[in-house]
C-alpha positions in Angstrom: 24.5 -15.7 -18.3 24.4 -15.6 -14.5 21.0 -16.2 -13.0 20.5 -12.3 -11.7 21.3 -11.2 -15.5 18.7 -13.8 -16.7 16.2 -12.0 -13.9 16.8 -8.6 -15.2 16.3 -9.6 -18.9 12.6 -11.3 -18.1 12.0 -7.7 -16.8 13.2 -5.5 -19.9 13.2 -8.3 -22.6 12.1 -7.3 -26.1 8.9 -9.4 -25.8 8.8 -9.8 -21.8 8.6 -5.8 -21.3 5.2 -5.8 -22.8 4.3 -8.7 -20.6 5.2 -6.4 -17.6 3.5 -3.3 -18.7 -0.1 -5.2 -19.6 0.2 -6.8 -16.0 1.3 -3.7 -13.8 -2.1 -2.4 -16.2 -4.4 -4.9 -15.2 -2.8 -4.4 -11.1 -3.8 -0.9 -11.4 -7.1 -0.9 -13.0 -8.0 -3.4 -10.2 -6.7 -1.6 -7.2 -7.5 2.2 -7.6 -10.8 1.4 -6.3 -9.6 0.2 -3.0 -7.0 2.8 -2.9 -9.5 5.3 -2.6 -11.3 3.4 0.3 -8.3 3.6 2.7 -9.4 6.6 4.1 -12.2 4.4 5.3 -10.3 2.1 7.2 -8.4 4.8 9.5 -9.0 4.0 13.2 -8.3 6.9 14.9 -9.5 6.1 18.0 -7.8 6.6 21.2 -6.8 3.1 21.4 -5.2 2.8 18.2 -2.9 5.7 19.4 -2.4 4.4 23.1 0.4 1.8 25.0 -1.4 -1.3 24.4 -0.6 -2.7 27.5 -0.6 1.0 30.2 -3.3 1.0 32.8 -5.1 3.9 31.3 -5.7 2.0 28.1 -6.9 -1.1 30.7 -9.5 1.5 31.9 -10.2 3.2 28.6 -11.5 -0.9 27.8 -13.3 -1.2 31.1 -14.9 1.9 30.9 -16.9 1.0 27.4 -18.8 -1.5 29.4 -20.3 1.8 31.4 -20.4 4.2 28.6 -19.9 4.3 24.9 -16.2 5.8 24.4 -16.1 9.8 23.9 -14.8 13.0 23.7 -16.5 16.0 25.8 -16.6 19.0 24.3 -16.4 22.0 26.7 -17.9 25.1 25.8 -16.5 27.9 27.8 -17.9 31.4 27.4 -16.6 34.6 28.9 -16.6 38.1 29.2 -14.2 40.7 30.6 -16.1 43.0 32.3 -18.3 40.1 32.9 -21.5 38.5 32.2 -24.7 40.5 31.9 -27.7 39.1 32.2 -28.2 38.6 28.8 -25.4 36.4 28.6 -26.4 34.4 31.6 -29.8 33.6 29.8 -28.3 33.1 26.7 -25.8 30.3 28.0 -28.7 28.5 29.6 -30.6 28.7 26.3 -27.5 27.3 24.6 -27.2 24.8 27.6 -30.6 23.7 27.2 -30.8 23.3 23.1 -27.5 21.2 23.1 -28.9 19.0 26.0 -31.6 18.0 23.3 -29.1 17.1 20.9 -28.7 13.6 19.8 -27.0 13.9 16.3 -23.5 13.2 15.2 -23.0 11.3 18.9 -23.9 13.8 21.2 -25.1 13.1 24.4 -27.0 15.6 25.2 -29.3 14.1 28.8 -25.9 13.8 30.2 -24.2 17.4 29.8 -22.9 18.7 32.9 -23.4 22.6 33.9 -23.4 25.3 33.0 -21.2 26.4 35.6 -20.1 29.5 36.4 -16.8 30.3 38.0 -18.4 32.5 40.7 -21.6 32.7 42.3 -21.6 36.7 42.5 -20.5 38.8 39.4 -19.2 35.8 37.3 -17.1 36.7 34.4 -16.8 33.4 33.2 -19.1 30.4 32.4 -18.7 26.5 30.9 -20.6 23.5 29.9 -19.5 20.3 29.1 -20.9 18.0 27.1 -19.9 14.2 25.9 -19.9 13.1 22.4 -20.0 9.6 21.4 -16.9 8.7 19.2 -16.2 5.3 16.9 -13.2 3.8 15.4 -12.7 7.3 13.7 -11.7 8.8 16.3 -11.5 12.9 15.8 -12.5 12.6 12.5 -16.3 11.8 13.6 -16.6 14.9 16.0 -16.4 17.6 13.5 -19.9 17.2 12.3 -21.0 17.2 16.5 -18.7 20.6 16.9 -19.7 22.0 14.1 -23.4 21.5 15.4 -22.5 22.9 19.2 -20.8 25.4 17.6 -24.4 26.4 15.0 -25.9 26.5 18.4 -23.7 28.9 20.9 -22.6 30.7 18.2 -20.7 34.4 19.3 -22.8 37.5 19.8 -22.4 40.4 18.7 -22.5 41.8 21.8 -19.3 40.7 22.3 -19.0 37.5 24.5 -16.2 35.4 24.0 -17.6 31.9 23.1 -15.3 29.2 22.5 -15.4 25.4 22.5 -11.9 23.6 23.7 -11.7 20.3 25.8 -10.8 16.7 24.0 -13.9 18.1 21.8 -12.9 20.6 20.4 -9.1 19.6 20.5 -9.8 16.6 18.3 -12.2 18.4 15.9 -9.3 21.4 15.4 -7.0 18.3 14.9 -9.4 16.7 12.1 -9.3 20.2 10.2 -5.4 20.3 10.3 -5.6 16.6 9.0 -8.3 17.2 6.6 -7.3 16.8 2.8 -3.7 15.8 4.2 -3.9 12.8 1.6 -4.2 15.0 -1.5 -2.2 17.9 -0.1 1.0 15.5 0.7 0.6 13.9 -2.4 -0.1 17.0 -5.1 3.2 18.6 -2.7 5.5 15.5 -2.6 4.2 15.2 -6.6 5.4 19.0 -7.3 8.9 18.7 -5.4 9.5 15.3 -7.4 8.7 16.6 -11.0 10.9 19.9 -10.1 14.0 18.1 -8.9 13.9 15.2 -11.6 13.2 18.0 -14.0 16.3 19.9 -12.7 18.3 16.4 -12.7 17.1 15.4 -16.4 16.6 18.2 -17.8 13.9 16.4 -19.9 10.1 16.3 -19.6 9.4 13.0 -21.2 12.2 11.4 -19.1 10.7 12.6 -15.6 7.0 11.7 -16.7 8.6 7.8 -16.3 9.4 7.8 -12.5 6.7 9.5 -11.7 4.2 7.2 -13.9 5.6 4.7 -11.7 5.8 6.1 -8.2 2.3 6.8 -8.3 1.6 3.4 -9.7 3.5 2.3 -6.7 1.3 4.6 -4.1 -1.6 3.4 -5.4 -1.2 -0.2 -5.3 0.4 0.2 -1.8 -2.5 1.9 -0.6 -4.9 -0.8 -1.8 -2.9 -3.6 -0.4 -2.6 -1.7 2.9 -6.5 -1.1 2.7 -7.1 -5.1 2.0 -4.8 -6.1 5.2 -6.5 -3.5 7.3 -10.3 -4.9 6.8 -9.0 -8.6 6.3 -6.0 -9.0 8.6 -6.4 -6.7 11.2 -3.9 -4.1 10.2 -4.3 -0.9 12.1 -3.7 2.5 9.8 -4.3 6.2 11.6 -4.2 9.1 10.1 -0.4 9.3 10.9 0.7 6.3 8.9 -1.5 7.1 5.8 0.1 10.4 5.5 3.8 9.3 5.9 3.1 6.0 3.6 2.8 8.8 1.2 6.2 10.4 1.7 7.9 7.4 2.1 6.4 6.2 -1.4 7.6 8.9 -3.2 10.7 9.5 -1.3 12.0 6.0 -1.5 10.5 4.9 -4.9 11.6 7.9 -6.7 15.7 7.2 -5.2 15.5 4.1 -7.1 14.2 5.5 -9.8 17.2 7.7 -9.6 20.2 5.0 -9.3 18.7 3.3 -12.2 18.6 5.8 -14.3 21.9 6.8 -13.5 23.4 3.1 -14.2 21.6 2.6 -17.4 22.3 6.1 -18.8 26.2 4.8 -18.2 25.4 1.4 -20.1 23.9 2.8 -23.1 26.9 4.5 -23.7 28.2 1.5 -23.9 26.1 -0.9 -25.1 24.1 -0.5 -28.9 21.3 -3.1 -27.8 19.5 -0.9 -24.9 17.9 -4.4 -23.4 21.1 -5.7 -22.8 22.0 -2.0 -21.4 19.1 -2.4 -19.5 19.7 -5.5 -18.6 23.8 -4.8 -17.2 22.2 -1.7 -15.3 19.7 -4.0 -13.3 22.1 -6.5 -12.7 24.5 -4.3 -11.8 22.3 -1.3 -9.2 20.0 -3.8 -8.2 21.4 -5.4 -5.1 22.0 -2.0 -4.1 18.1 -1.1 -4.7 17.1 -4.4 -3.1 19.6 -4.3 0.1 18.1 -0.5 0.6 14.5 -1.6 0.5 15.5 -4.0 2.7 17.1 -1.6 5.2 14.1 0.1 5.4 11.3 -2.5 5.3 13.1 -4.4 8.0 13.6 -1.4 10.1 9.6 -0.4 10.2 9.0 -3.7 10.8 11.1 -3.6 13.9 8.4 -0.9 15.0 6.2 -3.6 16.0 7.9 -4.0 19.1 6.5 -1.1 20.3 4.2 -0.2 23.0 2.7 2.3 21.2 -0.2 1.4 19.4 0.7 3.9 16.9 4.3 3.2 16.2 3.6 -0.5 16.6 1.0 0.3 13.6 3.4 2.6 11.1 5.9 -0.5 11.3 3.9 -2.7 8.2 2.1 0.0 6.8 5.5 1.3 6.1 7.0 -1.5 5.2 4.4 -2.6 2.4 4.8 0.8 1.1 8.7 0.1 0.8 8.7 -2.9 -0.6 5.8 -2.3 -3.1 7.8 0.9 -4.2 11.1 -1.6 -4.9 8.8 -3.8 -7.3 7.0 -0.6 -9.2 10.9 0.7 -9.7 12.6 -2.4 -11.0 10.1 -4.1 -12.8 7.3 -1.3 -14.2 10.1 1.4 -14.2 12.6 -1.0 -16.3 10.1 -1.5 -18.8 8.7 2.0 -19.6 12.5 2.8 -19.8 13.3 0.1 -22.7 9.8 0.4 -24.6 10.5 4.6 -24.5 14.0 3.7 -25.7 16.8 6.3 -25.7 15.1 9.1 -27.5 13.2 9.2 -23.6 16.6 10.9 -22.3 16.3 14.0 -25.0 17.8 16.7 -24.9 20.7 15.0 -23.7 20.6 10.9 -25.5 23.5 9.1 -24.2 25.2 7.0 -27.4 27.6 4.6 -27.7 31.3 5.7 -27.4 29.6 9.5 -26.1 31.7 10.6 -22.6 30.4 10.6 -19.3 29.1 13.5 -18.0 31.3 13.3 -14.7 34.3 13.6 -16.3 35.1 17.1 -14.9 31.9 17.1 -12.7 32.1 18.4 -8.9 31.8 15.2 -7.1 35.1 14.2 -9.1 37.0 17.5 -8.0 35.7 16.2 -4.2 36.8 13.3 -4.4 40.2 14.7 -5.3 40.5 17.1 -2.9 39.5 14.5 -0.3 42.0 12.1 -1.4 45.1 14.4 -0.8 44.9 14.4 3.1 41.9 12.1 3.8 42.6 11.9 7.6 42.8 15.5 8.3 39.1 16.0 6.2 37.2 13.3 8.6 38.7 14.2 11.4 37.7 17.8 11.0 34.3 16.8 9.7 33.8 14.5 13.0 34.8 17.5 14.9 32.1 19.7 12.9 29.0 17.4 13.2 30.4 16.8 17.1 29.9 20.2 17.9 26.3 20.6 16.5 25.1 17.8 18.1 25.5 20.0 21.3 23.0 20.9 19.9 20.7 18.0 21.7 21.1 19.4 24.8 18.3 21.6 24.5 15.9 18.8 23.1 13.1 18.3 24.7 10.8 15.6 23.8 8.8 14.7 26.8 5.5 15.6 25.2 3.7 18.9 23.9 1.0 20.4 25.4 -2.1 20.2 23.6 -2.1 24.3 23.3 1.3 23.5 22.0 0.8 21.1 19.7 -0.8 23.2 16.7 1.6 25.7 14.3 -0.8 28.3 14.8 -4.1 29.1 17.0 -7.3 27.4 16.9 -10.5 27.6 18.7 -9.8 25.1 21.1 -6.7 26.8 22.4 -8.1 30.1 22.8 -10.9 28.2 24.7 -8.2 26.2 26.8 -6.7 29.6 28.0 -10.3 31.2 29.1 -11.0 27.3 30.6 -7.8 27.6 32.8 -8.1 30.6 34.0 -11.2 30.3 35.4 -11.7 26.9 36.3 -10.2 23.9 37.3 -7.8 23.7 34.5 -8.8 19.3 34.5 -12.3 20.0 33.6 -13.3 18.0 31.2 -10.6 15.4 30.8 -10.8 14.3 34.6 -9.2 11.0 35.7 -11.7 7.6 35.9 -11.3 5.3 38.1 -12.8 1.8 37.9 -12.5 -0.5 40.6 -14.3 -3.4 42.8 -17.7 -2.7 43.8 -16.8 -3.4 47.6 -14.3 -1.2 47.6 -16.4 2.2 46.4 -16.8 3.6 49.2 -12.8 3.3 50.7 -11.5 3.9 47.0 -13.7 7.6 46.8 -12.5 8.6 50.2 -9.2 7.7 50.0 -9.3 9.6 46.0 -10.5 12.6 47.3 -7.7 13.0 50.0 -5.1 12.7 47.0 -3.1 15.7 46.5 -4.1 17.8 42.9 -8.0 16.7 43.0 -10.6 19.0 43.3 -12.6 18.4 46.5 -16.0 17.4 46.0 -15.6 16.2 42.5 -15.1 12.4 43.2 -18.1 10.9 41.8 -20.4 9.0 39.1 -21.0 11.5 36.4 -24.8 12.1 35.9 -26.2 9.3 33.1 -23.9 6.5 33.4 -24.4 3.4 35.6 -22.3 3.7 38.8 -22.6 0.1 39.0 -21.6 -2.6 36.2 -20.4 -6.2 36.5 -19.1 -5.9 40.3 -17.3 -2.6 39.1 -17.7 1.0 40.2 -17.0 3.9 38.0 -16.1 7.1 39.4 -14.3 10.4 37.6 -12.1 13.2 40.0 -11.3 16.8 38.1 -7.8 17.7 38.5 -6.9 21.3 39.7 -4.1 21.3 37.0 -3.9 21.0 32.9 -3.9 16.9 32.3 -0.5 17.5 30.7 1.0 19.2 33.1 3.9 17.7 35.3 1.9 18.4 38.1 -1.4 16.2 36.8 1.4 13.5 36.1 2.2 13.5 39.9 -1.1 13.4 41.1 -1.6 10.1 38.7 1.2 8.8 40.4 -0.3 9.5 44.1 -3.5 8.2 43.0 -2.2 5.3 41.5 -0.2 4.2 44.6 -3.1 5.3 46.7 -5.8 3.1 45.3 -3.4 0.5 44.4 -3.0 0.2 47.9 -6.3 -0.3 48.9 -7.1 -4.2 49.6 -9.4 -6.1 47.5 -10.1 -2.7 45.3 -8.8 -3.9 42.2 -8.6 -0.2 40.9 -6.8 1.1 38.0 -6.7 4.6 36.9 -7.0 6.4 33.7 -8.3 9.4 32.0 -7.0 12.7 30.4 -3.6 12.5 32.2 -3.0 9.3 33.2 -3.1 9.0 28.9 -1.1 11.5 28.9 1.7 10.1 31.2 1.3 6.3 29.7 1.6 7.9 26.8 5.6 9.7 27.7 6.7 6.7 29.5 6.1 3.9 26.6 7.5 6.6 24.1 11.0 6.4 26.6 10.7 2.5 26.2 10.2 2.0 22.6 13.5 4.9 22.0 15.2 2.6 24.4 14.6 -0.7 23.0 13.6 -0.2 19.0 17.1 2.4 18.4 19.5 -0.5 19.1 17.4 -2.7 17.1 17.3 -0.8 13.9 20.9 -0.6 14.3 21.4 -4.5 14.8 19.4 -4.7 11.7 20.9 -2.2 9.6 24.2 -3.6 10.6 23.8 -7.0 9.6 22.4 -6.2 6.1 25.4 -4.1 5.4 27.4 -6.9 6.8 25.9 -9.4 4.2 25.9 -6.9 1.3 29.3 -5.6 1.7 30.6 -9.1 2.6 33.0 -6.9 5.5 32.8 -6.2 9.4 34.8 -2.7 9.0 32.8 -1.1 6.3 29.4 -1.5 8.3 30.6 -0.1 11.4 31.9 2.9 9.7 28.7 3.6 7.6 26.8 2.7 10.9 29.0 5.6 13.1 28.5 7.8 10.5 24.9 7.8 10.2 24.2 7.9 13.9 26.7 11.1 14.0 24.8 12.8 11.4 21.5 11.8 13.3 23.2 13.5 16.4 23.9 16.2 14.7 20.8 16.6 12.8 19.1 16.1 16.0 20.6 19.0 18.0 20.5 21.4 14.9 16.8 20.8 14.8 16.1 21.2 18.7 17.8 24.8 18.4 15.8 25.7 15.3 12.6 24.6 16.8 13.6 26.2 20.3 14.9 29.5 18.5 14.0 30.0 15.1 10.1 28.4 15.2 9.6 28.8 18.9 8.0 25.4 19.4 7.7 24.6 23.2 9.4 21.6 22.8 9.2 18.5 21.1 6.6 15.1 20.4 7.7 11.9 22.6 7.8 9.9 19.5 10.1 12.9 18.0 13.0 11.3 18.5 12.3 7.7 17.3 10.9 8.5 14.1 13.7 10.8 12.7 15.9 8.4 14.5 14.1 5.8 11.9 13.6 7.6 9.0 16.9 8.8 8.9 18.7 5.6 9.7 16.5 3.8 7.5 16.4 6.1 4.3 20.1 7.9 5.2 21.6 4.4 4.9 20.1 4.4 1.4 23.2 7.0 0.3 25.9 4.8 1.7 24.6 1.7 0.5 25.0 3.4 -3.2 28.0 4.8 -3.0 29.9 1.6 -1.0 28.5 -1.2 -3.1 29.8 0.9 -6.1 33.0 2.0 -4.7 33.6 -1.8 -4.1 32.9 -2.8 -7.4 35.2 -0.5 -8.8 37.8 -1.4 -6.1 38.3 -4.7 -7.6 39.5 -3.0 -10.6 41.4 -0.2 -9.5 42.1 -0.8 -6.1 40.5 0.8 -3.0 41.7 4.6 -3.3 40.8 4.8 -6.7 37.9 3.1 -6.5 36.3 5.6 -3.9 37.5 8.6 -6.3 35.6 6.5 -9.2 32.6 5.6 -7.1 32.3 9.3 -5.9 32.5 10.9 -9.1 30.0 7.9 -10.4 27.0 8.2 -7.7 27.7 12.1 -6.6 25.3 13.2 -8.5 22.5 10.8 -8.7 22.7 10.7 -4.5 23.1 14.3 -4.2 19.5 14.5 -6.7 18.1 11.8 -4.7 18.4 13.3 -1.7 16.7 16.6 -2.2 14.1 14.4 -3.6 13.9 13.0 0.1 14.5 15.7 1.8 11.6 18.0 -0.5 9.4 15.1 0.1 9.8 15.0 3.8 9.9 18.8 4.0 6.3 18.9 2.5 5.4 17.6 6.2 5.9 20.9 7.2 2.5 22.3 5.0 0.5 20.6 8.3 -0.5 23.0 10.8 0.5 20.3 13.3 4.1 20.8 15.2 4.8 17.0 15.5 4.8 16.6 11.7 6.0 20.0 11.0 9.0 18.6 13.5 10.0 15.7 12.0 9.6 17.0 8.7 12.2 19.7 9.6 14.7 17.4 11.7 14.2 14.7 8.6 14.8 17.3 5.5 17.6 18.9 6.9 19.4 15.1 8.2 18.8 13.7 4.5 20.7 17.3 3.0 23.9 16.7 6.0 23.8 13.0 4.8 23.6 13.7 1.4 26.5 16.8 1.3 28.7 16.0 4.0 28.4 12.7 5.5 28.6 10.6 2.4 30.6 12.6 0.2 33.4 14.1 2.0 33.1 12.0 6.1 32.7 8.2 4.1 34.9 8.8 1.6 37.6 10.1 3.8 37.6 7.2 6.1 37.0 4.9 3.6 40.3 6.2 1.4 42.4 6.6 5.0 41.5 2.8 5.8 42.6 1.6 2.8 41.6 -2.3 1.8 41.1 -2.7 5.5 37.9 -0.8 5.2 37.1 -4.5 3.3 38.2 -7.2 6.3 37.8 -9.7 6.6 37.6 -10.2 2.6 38.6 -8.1 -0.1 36.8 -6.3 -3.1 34.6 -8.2 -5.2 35.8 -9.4 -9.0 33.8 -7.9 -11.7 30.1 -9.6 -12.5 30.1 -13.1 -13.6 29.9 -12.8 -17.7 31.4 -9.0 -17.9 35.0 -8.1 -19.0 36.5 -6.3 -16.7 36.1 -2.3 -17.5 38.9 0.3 -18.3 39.5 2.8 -15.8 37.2 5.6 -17.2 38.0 8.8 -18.7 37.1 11.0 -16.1 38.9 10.1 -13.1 42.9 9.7 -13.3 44.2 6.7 -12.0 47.6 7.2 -10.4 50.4 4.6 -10.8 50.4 2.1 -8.0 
């Protein structure tokens, strides 16, 4: 017995599978208290989000020396025929009660205004107040809107009253993220149990993955929780919600090629350990190499600049490789202790015929096989042409009034804001910088091209003066994500950096903003290749070939092309999204890459195992008709999963969940079944150099070819 058999059969043995079970029990029991708690270890603070090292994060640090880090929340009120007097007196009164506020972090004694946008006749008006924010980021200025909002609430006279700025953007954010835990999970939970249930065809046999899947969540969640408050791993909002995809997404396509391989043993084997058993031994490097594709690939995130990418890379990984152990050691066990009567209506039997024998993928892999050069040449051609389609990407950042699916409070509020005042109010840029330098660094500030005049200066209630440092703010003229804002940071920056002996660095609202684009560029730029050199090499080890990884690595960045463009001309015409997230690109980029692999690692590993017996050409026609369906079920699994992103009011998720859904279905229906196995059939056994196909598994007899493919003289 070879040492991997002797593995699988401590997992599913007829006394060791009972062992397993009582100690993934005891794991569980012990960790669904701190999976609950991970909610409580979010940091969603700006810089758990930011470039570690960009100059407006450097200021965003300096600055909490002068004041505590917040959010001001601008309340803008207006009126079309404009204000009466009524309305004036009633904004002061509102002005006034939430200058007394203290709760929920407001700072009340330093709210600034109200201001109105015209001396005579105004028609519109705006305060703006700051409120104090912790490692929670958005999710703590809900309560201090909802309390503004109690306060200035609309008449019924008909004044607009609205309340937008970082404020109001954040708490509209927190809404669109609030529940996003159970809603991702109850939705990823429905799209699992309906496709396993249209796979199976069997309730008790679906209840089995997902047992263990969420067994899987859970315990990653608690891990994740225990390195966040012990080792300093950051989690945001964003990572906890994708862990929970990329759980059920990855743990339940294991759960899938498993089943598949021991469904095929039992109907061959009357002991179903030892089926068990052959069907570990046998799917498991494939399992394992695909965890490891995708583990190794988050954990190349941590080369990133930003903070939140940089932060996804573990929390992913953990997830992935916790979802590996649940579904082939937990999994493998419920299987054997269920025993066959778990697969009813349908219990496979010794000596009973495969259900490929006259199946689609086998009639595929036929019709491939007659003229396999003209199929991928045409299918290259096809998958070409739609990633024309990326010439109307755009992913240099959305607009804050651009980033939500539909229209909140603080987008109305942004509209009246910029219409009437200077459309920087309330994010304006800060500048901190030598002490002896003030008065050279505000003079030379004010002369930069974008600020309001007469708005350089030390907002009222916090220290002008700190540890040799000045602290000064300037309101832009333009929206902070505006290209125009991003210029003026760029003269402001050169400006000041200029200046002798100033020291001065330059942040804020759009400096943020910019920092933000320009690290996204660098981490595309730098962590793309990597995954690739990563993915590369493990196909390289697990295939034992140079030729084969290089195909399976063209293919999968062709159908990311493709993917890619057909996504930027959905969102551009079909959703009408004004463009895309800077980290668009890089995370369908991963998760496709990463998870698309998945498919090709199944279907290679078992076309070479079957090449050894049959010989390359039939061995893809075998390997096809074997895996076609369990891939194909695995990945509408995926692709459901990640399509539940799209529930989120929030275009970034809505956008990857889109481009990521429909990459997994292109990857799953074309690329693997018809572009691989083309190529793969036109190489030949070159497809293998520098070796050749792998002998059977130490310890089995070599297999027959099976029933239902035809196996042409050679």
């Amino acid at each position: 017995m070879s040492a991997s058999r002797g593995i699988a059969h401590l997992v599913c043995g007829r006394r060791s599978k009972w062992v397993v079970l009582a100690v993934w029990i005891i794991v569980l029991v012990a960790v669904s208290p701190l999976a609950q708690k991970l909610n409580d270890a979010e940091k969603n603070d700006a810089a758990s989000w930011l470039p570690g090292k960009a100059e407006s994060t450097q200021v965003l640090n300096l600055q909490k020396s002068f004041v505590p880090e917040s959010a001001p929340a601008v309340v803008v009120y207006a009126r079309t025929g404009g204000l009466t007097q009524a309305d004036t007196a009633k904004i002061t009164k509102d002005a006034a009660a939430v200058r007394a506020m203290t709760a929920h972090g407001i700072v009340g004694s330093r709210l600034i205004g109200p201001q109105f946008n015209r001396p005579q006749n105004p028609v519109a008006a705006q305060f703006i107040v700051p409120v104090v924010t912790d490692e929670s980021g958005w999710t703590s200025l809900s309560d201090a809107v909802k309390e503004i909002r109690a306060s200035t609430g609309e008449s019924s006279s008909g004044l607009q009253v609205h309340i937008t700025g970082p404020g109001g953007f954040a708490a509209d954010s927190n809404e669109a993220f609030a529940g996003i835990d159970g809603t991702l999970l109850f939705s990823a939970l429905g799209v699992v149990v309906v496709i396993l249930l249209i796979t199976y065809r069997s309730l008790s046999l679906l209840l089995l993955p997902v047992l263990s899947v969420v067994g899987a969540l859970f315990t990653a969640e608690a891990a994740i929780y225990l390195l966040a408050r012990h080792a300093g791993l950051v989690v945001n909002a964003q990572s906890a919600g994708i862990l929970t995809v990329l759980v059920f997404g990855a743990g339940t396509d294991y759960a899938l090629l498993l089943v598949a391989r021991y469904r095929e043993e039992l109907r061959r084997h009357e002991d179903r350990h030892e089926a068990m058993a052959l069907a570990l031994h046998r799917a498991g490097p494939a399992v394992i190499a695909s965890a490891a594709t995708v583990a190794l690939s988050m954990l190349c995130l941590l080369a990133a600049e930003m903070n939140s990418t940089s932060g996804l890379g573990p929390v992913a990984a953990v997830g992935v490789v916790v979802a590996l152990l649940a579904m082939v050691t937990l999994f493998p066990a419920l299987l054997v202790i269920f025993g066959r009567w778990v697969f009813w209506p349908v219990v496979p039997h010794v000596g009973t015929p495969e259900p490929t024998r006259t199946g689609l993928w086998s009639r595929i892999g036929d019709r491939v096989s007659r003229r396999p050069r003209t199929v991928w040449v045409t299918t290259v051609a096809v998958l070409g042409a739609l990633a024309f389609g990326l010439f109307s990407l755009d992913a240099s950042g959305l607009a804050q009034a651009d980033s939500f699916t539909d229209t909140p409070d603080s987008v109305v509020g942004q509209h009246i804001q910029v219409k009437y005042f200077p459309a920087g109010g309330g994010q304006p840029l800060v500048i901190i910088a030598d002490q002896g330098a003030a008065s050279r660094v505000k003079s030379a500030l004010g002369a930069v091209k974008g600020v309001v005049p007469g708005t350089v200066g030390t907002p009222p209630g916090v220290p002008p003066v700190k540890n040799g440092k000045v602290y000064l703010e300037a309101t832009l003229s333009d929206p902070p994500d505006s290209d125009a804002a991003r210029t003026a940071v760029d003269q402001a920056r050169t400006t000041l950096h200029a200046i002798p002996g100033a020291d001065a660095e330059v942040g804020g609202g759009a400096a943020v903003i910019k920092d933000t684009s320009e690290a996204s560029g660098h981490d595309d730029v730098l962590l793309i290749p990597l995954i690739l050199v990563v993915v590369l090499l493990i196909l390289g080890a697990l295939l034992r070939a140079v030729i084969a990884p290089l195909v399976l690595i063209g293919t999968v960045v062709l159908s990311f092309a493709a993917a890619l463009g057909v996504s930027a001309l959905a969102f551009k015409h079909v959703f009408d999204y004004a463009g895309e997230d800077t980290s668009f690109p890089l995370f369908v980029f991963v998760f496709l890459v990463a998870l698309g692999i998945d498919y090709n690692i199944f279907l290679m590993t078992r076309i070479r195992e079957e090449s050894a017996l049959h010989g390359t050409r039939d061995g893809v026609r075998i390997g096809l008709a074997a895996t076609g369906g369990v891939i194909t079920s695995a990945g509408l699994v995926l692709a459901g999963t990640f399509a539940v992103l799209g529930t989120l009011p929030v275009v970034g998720f809505a956008e990857i969940g889109f481009a990521v859904a429909f990459g997994v279905l292109l990857d799953t229906f074309v690329v693997r079944s018809v572009l691989v196995s083309a190529i793969t059939l036109d190489l030949g056994d070159r497809v293998w150099w520098p070796s050749r196909p792998a002998s059977a598994p130490t310890g089995t007899a070599p297999r027959a070819p099976r029933e239902d493919v035809t196996v042409e003289p050679r």
